[in-house]
Backbone as CSV, one residue per row, in Angstrom:
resi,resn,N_x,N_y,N_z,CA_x,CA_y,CA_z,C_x,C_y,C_z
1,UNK,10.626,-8.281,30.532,9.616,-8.299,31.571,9.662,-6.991,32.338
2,UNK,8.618,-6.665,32.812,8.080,-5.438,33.769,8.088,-5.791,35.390
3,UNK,8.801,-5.657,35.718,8.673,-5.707,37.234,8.108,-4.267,37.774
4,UNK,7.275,-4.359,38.765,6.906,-3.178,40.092,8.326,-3.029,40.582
5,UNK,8.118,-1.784,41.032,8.942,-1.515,41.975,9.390,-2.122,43.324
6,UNK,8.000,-2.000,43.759,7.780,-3.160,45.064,8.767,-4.261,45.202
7,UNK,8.827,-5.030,43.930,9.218,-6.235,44.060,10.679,-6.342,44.321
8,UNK,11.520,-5.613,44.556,12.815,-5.363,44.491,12.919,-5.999,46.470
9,UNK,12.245,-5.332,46.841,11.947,-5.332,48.699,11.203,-7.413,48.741
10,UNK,10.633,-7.348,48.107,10.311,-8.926,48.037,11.248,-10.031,47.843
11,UNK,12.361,-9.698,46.717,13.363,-10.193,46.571,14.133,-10.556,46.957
12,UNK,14.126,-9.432,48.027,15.381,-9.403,49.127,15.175,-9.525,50.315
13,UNK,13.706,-10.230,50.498,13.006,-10.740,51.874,13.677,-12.021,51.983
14,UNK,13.053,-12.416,53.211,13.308,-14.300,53.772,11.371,-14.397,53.972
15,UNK,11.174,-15.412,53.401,12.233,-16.866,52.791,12.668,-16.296,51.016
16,UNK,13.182,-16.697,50.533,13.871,-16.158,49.128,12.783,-16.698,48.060
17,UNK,12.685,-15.656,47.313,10.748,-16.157,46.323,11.406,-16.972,45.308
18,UNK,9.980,-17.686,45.152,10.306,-18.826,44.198,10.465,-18.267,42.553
19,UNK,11.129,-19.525,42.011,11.758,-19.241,40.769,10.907,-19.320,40.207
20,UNK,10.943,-17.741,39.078,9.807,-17.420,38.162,9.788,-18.361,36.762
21,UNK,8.606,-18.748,36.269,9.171,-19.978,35.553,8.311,-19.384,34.177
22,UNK,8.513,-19.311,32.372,7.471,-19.180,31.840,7.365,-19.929,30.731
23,UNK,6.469,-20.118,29.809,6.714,-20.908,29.051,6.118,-20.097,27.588
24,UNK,6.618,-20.184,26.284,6.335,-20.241,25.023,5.745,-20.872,24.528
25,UNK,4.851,-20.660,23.699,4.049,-21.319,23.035,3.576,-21.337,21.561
26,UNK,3.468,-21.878,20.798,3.231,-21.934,19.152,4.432,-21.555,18.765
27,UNK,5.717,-22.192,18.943,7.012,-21.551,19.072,7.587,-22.797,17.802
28,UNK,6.801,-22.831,16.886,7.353,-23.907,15.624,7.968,-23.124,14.760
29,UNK,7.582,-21.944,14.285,8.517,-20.942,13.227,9.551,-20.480,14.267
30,UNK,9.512,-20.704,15.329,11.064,-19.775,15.733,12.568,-21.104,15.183
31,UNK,13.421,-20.302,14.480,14.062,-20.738,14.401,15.778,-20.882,15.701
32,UNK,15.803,-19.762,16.526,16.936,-19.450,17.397,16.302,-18.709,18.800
33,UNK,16.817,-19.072,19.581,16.152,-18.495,20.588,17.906,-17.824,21.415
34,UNK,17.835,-16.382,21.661,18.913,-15.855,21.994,18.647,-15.652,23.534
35,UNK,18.386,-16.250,24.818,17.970,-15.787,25.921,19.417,-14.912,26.867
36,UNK,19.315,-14.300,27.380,19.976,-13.293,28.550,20.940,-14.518,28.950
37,UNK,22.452,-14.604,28.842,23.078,-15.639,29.166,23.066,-15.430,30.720
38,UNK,22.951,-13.873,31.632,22.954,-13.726,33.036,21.118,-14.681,33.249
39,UNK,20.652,-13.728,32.989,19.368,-14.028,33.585,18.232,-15.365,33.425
40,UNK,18.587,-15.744,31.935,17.678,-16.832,31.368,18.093,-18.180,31.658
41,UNK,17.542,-19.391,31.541,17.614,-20.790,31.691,16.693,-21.176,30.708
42,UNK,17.104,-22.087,30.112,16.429,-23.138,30.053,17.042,-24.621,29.030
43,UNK,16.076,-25.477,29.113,16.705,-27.064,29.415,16.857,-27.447,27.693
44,UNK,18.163,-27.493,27.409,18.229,-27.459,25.753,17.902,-28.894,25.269
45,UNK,17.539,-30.285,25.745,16.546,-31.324,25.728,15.349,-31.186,25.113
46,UNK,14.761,-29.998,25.594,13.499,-30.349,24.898,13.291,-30.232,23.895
47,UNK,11.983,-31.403,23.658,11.712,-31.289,21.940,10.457,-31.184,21.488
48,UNK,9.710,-30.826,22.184,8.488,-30.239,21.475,8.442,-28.940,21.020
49,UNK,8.273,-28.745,19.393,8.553,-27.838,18.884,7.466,-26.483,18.966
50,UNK,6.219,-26.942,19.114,5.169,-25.921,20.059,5.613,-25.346,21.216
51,UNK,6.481,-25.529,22.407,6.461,-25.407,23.634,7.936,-25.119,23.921
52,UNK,8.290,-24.003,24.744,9.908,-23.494,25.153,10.076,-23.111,26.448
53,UNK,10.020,-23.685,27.335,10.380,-23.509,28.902,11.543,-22.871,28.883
54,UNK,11.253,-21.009,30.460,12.402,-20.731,30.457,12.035,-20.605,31.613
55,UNK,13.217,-20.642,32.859,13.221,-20.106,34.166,14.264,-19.223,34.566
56,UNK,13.809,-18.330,35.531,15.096,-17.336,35.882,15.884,-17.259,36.981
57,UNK,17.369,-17.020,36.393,18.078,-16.716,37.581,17.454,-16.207,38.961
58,UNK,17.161,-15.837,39.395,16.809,-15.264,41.120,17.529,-13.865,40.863
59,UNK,18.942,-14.786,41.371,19.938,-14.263,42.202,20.252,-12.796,41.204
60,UNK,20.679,-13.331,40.135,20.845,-12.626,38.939,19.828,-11.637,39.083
61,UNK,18.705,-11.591,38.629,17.487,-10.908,38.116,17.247,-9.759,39.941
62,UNK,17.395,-10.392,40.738,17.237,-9.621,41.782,18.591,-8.565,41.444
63,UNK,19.513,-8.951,41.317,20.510,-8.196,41.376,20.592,-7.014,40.318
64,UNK,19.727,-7.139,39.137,19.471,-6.410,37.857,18.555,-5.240,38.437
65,UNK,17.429,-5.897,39.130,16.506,-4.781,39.391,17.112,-3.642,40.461
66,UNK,17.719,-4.275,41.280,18.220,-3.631,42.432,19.220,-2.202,42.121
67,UNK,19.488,-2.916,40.962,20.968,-1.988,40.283,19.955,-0.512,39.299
68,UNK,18.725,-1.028,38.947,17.880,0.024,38.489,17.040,1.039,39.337
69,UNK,16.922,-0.048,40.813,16.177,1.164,41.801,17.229,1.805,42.254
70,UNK,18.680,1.429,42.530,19.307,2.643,42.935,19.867,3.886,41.565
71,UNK,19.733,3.518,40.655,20.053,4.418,39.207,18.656,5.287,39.250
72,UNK,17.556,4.483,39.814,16.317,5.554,39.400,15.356,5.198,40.280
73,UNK,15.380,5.108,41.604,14.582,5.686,42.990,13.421,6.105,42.670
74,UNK,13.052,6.844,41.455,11.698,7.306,41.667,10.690,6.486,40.982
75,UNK,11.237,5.527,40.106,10.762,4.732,38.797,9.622,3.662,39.712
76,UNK,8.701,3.759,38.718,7.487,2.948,39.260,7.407,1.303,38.905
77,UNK,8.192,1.083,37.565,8.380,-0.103,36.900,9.941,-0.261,36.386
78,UNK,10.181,-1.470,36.366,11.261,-1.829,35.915,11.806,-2.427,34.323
79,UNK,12.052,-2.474,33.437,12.368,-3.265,32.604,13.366,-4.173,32.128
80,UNK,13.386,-5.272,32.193,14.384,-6.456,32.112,14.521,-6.994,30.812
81,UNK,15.484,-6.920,30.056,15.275,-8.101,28.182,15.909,-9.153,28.686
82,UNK,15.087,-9.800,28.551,15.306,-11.524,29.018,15.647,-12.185,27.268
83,UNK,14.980,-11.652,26.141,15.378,-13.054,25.321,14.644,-12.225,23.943
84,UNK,15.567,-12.569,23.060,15.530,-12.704,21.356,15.315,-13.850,20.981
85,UNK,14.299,-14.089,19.747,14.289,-14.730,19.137,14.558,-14.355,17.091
86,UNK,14.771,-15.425,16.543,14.566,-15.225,15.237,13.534,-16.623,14.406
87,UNK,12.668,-15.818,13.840,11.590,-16.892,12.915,11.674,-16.272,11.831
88,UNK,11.100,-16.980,10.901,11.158,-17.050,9.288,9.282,-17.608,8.763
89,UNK,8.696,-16.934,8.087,7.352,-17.632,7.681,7.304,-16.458,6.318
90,UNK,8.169,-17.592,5.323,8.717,-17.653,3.708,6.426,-17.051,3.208
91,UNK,6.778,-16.248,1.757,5.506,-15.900,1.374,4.780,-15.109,1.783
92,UNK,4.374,-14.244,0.857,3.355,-13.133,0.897,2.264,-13.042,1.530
93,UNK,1.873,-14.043,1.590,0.747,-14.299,2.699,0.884,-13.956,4.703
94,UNK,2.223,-13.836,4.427,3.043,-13.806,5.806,2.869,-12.566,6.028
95,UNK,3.370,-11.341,5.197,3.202,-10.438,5.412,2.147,-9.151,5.360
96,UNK,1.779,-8.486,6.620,0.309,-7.709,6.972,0.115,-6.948,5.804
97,UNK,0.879,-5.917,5.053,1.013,-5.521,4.175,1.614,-5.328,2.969
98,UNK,1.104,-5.641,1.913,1.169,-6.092,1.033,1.752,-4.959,-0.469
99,UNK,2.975,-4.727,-1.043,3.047,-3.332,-2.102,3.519,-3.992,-2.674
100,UNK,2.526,-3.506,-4.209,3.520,-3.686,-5.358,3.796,-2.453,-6.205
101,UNK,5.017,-1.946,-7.207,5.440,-0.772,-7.406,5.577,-0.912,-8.596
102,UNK,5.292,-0.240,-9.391,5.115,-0.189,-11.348,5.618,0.924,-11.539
103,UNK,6.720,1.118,-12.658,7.437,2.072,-12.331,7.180,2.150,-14.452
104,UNK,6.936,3.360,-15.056,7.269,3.248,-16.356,8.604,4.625,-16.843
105,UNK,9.105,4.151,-16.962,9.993,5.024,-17.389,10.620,5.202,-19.171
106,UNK,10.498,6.948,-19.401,10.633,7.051,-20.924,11.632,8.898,-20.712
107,UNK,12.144,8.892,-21.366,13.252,9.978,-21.767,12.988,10.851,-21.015
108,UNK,11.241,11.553,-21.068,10.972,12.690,-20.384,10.289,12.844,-19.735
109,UNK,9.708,11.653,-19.038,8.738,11.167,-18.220,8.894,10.441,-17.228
110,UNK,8.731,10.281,-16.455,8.673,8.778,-15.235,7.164,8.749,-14.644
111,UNK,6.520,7.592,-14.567,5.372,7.330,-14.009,5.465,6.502,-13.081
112,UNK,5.404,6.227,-11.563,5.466,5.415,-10.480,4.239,5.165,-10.170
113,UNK,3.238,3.709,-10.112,2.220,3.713,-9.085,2.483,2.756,-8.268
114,UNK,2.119,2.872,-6.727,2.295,2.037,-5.663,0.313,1.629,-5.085
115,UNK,1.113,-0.047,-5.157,-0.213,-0.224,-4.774,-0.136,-0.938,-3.625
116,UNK,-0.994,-0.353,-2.526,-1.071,-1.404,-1.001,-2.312,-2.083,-0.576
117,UNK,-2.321,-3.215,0.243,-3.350,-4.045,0.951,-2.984,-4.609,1.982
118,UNK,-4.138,-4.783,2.832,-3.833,-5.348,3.675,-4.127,-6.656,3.774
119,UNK,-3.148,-7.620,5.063,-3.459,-9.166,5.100,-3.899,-9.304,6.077
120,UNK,-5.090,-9.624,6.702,-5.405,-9.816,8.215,-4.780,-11.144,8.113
121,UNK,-4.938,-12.183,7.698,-4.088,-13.533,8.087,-2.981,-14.030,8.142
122,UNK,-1.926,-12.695,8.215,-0.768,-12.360,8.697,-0.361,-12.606,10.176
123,UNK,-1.348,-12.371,10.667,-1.372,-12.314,12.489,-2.500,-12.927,12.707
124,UNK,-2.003,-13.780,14.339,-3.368,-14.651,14.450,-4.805,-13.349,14.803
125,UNK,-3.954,-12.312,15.409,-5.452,-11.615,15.610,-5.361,-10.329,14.765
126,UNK,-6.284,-9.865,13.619,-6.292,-9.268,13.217,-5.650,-7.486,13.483
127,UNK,-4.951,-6.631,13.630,-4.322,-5.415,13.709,-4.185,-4.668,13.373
128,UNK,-5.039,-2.969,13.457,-4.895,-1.988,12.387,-3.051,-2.126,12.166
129,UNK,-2.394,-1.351,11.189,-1.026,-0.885,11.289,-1.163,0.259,11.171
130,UNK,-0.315,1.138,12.076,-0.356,2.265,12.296,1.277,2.536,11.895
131,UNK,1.290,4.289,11.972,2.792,5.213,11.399,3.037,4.487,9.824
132,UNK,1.734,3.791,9.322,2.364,3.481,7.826,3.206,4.846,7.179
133,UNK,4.026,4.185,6.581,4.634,5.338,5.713,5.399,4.553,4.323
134,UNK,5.430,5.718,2.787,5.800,4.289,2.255,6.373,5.621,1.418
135,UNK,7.831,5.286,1.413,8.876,5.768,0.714,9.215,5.292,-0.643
136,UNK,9.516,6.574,-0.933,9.722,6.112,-2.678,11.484,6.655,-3.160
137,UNK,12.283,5.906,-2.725,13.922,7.023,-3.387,13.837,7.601,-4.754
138,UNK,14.365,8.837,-4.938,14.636,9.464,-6.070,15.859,10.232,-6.548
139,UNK,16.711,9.381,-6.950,17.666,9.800,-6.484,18.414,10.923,-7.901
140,UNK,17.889,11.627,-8.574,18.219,12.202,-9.319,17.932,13.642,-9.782
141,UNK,18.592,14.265,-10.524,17.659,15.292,-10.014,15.842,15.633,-11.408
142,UNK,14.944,16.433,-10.616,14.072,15.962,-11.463,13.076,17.057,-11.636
143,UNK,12.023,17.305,-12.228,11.051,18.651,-12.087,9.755,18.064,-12.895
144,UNK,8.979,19.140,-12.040,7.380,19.138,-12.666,7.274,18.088,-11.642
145,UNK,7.293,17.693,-10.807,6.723,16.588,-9.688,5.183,16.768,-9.580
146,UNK,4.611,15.689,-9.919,3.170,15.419,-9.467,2.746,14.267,-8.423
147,UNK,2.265,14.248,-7.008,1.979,13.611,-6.269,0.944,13.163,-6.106
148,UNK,0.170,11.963,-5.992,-1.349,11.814,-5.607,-1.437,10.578,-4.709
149,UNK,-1.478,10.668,-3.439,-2.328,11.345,-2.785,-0.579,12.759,-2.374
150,UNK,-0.896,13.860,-1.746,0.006,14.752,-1.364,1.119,13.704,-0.550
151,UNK,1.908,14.538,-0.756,3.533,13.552,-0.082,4.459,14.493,-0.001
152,UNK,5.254,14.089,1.174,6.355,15.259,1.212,7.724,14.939,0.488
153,UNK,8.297,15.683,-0.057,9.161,15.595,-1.179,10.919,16.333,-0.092
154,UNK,11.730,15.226,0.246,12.593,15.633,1.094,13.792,15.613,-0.290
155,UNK,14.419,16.837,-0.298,15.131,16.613,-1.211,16.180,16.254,-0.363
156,UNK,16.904,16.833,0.169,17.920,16.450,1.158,18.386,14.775,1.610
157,UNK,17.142,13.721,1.638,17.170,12.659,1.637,16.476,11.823,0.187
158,UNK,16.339,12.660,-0.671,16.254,12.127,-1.774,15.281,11.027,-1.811
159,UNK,13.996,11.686,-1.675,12.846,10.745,-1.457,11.488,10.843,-1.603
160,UNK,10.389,10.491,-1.894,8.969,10.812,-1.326,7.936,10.175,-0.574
161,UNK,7.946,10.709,0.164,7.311,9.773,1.694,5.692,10.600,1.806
162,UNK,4.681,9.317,1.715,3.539,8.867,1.896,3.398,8.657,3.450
163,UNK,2.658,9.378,4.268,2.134,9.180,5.417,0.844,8.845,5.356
164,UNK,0.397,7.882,5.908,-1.043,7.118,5.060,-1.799,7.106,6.639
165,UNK,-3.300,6.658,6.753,-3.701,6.281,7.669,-3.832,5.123,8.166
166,UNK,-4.273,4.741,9.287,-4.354,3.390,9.899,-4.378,2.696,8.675
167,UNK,-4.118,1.248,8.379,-4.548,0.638,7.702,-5.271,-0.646,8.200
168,UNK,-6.080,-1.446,7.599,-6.942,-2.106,8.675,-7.789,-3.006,7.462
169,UNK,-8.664,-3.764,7.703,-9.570,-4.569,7.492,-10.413,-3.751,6.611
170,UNK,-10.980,-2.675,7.370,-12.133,-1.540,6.923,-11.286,-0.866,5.969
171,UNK,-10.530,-0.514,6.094,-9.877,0.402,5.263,-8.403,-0.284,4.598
172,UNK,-8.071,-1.651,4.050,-6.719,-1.809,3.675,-6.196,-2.118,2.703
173,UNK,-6.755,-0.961,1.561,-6.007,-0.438,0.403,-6.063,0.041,-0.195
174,UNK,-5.346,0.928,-1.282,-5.445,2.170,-1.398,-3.928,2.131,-2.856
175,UNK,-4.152,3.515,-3.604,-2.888,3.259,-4.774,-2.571,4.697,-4.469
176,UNK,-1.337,4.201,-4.677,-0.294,6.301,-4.711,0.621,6.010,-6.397
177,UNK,0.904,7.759,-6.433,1.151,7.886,-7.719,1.901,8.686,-7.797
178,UNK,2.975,8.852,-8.589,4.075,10.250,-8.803,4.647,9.828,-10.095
179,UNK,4.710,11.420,-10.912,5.304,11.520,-12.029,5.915,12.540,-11.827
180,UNK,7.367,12.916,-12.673,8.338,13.300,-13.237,8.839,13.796,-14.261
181,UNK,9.270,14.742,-14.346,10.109,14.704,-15.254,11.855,15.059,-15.422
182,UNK,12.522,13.855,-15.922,13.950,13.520,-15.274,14.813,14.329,-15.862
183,UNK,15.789,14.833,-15.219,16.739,15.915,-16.116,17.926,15.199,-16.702
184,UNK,18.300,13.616,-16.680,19.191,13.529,-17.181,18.972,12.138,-17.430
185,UNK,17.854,12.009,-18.535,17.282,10.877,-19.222,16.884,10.231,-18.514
186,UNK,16.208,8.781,-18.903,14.959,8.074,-18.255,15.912,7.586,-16.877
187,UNK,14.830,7.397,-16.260,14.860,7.365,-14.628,15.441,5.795,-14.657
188,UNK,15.975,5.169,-13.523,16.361,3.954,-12.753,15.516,3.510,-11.774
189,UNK,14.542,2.725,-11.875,13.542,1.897,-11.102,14.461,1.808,-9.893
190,UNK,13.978,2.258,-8.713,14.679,1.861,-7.569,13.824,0.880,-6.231
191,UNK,14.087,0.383,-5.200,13.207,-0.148,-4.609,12.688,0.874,-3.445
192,UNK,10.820,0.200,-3.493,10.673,0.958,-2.491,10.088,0.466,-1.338
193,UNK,10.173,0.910,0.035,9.916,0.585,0.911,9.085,0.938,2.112
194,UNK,7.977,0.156,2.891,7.062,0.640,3.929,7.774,0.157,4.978
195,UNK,6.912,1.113,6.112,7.740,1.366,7.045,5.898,1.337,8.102
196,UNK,5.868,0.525,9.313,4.827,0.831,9.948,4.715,-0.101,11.478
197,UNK,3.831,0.278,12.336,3.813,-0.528,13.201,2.134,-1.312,13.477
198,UNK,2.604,-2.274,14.472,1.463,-2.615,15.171,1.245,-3.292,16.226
199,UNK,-0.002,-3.069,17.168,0.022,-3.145,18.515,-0.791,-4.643,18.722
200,UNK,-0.598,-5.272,19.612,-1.695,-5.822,20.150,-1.140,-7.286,19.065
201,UNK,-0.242,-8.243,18.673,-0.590,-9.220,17.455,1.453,-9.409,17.452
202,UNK,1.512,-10.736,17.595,3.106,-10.510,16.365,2.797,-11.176,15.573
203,UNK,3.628,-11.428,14.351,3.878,-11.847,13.467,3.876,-13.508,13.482
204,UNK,4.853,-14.205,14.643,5.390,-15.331,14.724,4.107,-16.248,15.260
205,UNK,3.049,-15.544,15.796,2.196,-16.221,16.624,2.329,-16.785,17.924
206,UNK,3.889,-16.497,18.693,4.237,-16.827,19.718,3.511,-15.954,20.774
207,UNK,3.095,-17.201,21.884,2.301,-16.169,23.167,3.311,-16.793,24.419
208,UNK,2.963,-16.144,25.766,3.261,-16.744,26.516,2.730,-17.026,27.646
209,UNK,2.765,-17.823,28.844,2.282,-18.000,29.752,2.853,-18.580,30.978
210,UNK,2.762,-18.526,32.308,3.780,-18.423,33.163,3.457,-20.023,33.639
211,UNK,4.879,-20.654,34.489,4.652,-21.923,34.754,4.612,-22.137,36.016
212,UNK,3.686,-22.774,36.966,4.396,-23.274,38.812,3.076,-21.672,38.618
213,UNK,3.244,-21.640,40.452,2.447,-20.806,41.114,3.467,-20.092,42.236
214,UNK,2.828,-18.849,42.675,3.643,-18.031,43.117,3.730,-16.532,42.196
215,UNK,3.520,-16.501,41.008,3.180,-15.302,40.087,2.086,-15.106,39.753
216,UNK,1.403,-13.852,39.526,0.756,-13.057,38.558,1.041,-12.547,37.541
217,UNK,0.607,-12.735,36.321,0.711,-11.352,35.300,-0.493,-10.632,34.971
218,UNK,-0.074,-9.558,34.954,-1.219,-8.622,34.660,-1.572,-7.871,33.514
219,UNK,-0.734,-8.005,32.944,-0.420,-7.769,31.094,0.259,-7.896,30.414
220,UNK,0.203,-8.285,29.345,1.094,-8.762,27.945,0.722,-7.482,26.913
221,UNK,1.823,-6.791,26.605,1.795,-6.392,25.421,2.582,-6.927,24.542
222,UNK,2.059,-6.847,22.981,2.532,-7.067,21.649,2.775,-6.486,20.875
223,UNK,3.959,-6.272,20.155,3.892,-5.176,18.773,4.944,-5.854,18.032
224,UNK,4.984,-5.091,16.761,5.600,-5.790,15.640,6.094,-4.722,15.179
225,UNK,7.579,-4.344,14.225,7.720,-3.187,13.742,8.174,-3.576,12.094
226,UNK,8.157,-2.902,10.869,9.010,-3.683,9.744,8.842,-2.351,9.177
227,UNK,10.190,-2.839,7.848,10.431,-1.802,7.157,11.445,-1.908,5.932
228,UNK,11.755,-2.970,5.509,12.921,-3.016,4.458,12.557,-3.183,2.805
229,UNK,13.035,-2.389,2.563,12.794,-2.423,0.877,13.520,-4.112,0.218
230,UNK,12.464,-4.349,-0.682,12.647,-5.454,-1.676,13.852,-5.290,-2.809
231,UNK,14.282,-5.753,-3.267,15.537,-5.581,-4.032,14.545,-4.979,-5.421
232,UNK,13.602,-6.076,-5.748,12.664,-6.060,-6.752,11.700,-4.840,-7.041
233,UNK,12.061,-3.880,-7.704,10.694,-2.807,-6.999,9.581,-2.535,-7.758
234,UNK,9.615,-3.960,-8.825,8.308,-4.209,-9.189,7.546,-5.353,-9.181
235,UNK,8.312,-5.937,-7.289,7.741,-6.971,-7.265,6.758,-6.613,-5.921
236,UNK,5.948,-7.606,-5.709,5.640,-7.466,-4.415,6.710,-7.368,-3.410
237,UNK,6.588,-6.171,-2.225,7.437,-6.113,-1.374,7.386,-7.157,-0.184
238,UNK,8.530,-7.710,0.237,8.453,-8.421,1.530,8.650,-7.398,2.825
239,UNK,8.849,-8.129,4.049,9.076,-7.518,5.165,10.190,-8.494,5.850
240,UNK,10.627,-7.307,6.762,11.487,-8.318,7.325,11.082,-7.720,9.163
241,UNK,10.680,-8.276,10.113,10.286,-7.485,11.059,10.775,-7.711,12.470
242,UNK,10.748,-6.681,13.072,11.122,-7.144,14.768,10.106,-7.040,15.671
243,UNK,9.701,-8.198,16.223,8.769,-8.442,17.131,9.475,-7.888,18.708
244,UNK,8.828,-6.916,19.124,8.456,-6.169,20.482,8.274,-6.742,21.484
245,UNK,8.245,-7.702,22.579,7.387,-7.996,23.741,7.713,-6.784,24.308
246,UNK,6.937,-5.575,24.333,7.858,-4.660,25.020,8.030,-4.905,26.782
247,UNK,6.612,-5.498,27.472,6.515,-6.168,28.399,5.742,-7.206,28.201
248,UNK,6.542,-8.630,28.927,5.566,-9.790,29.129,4.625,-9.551,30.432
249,UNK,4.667,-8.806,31.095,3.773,-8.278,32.486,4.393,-7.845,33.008
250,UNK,3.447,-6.936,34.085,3.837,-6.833,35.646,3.300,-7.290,36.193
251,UNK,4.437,-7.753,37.212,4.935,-9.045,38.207,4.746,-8.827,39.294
252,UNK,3.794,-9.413,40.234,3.879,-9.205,41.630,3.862,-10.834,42.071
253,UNK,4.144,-10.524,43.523,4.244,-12.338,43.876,3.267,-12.284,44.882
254,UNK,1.958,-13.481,44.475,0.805,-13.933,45.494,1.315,-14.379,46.549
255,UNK,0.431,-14.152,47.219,0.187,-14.448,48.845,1.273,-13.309,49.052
């Protein structure tokens, strides 16, 4: 969460502000919920698997911010990590983007094509992905390199990395290509892996919304980040990803 600055002086007013309360929602794929053992609460009873009530320390959370306005006096906002979770939603369909990697390999040749798409029904609200990038390891040594579309060829990290554009609805898919030729017989299929973000959408479908009165929020941001190569690298690639709240809002207290 994002606290104002302000609110640090509110905190530490009379009468003492009421306990900020929020709640989770579409919270059926989360499998673990890791909350702030200082700062977080909530009532391990419940059982509706849609719905996750948390409320916060005060005392605690006042004492967090307080410890950031004197470290940084000039800072306009605050930031607090209140809580991890981990979910699981098994299948390709799960994931926004979609690669599969065909690799042919012969004595004096290697042929790689990578093919990508996108899934809008990955996320409840559709999301360009942006910083795509989609790495290819090479770990041997090799010549005559042919790239299509252009790619930068890091030898040093033993690789070729595809910087692609947004990918999106309008635009989400596209095939890359590289051939070879290997200096010390046919090549070893290796896995390969994308790497990208996106704003505005997670993955899990979890939102949130605040409980009781006495708060405002004034914005929610969302992002999602993934990036791990498939063991398989001529299968479709999975993802494995970390969902961002980077802020659930900023917080001021009505009246």
């Amino acid at each position: 969460m994002t606290f104002p600055a302000g609110i640090v002086r509110v905190f530490n007013g009379t009468p003492p502000p009421p306990v900020l309360s929020f709640r989770l929602v579409h919270t059926a794929p989360i499998e673990h919920f890791q909350p702030s053992a200082d700062l977080l609460f909530s009532d391990p009873s419940q059982t509706d698997p849609e719905t996750k009530d948390f409320w916060l320390n005060m005392t605690a959370l006042t004492e967090a911010l307080q410890r950031q306005a004197e470290q940084n006096p000039a800072a306009s906002y605050y930031n607090v990590v209140l809580l991890r979770y981990q979910f699981s939603r098994p299948g390709p369909q799960c994931v926004p983007l979609q690669l599969s990697a065909h690799w042919q390999c012969e004595a004096t040749l290697t042929q790689v094509s990578v093919e990508y798409s996108y899934r809008p029904g990955a996320t409840a609200v559709p999301t360009p992905l942006t910083n795509v990038q989609v790495l290819l390891p090479v770990g041997e040594p090799v010549t005559n390199v042919h790239l299509q579309p252009a790619a930068i060829w890091n030898l040093e990290e033993k690789r070729f990395l595809w910087k692609l554009p947004d990918v999106s609805e309008a635009g989400g898919s596209g095939r890359l290509s590289a051939s070879w030729e290997p200096r010390s017989g046919p090549s070893t299929p290796s896995p390969v892996a994308a790497q990208f973000t996106s704003e505005g959408a997670t993955l899990s479908g979890v939102d949130l919304e605040l409980v009781g009165s006495g708060y405002r929020m004034s914005l929610v941001k969302r992002r999602f980040a993934t990036g791990m190569p498939h063991p398989a690298a001529a299968m479709p690639l999975g993802a494995r990803a970390q969902e961002l709240w980077e802020a659930f809002g900023a917080f001021g207290k009505d009246g």
